[in-house]
N, C-alpha and C positions, 0 to 999 in steps of 0.2 A: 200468491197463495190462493186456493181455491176454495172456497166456501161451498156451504150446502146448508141448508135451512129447508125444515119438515112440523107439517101439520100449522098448529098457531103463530109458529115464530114465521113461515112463510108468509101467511097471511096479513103478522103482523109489520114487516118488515115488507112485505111485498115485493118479494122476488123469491125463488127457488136456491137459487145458484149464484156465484159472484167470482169475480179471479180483483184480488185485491194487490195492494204492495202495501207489507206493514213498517212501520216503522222500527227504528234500531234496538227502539227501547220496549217492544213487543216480545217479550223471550218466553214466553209459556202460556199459557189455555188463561190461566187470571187475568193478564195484563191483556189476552188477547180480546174477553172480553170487556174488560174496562173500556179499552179504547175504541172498539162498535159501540158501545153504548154512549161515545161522544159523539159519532158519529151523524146523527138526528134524531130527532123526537122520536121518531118508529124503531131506531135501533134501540136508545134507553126504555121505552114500553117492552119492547119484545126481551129482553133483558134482565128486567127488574127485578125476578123471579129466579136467578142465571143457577141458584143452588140444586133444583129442581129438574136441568136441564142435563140431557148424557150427550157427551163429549165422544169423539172418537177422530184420532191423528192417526192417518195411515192407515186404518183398517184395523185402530185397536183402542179398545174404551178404556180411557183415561182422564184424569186428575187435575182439578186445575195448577197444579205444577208444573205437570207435564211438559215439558220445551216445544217449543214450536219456531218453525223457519220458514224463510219464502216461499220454497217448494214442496211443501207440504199438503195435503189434502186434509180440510176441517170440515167434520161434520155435527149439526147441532139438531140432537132430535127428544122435544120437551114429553115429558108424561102425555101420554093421550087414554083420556077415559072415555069411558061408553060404557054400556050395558049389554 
């Protein structure tokens, strides 16, 4: 699977991009983050907030329901304010 992290979660996580293998019992956007944020202490901070966050599989924003698989492309991009 290929990940993508934007703004704070990059920062907080420290990497941009990632190609993971998830485990069996990974089947949708909830569980997907559940188990990044067992991941390390930088995964659960960048996380903790995970309601907050837009989702997008494949090229379309979605749910933490949503199903998710190997080969998928996950994108995690949090609220960003400014002025």
């Amino acid at each position: 699977m290929k990940i993508e992290y934007f703004a704070w979660l990059k920062d907080t996580i420290g990497l941009g991009e990632e190609e993971i293998s998830i485990h069996a019992n990974v089947t949708d956007v909830g569980k997907l983050i559940n188990w990044l944020s067992t991941r390390s202490p930088r995964y659960a901070e960048a996380f903790e907030f995970a309601e907050v966050i837009k989702v997008v599989v494949n090229r379309e924003n979605v749910g933490n329901d949503h199903p998710v698989k190997q080969d998928d492309e996950v994108i995690f991009i949090p609220p960003i304010a400014g002025g």
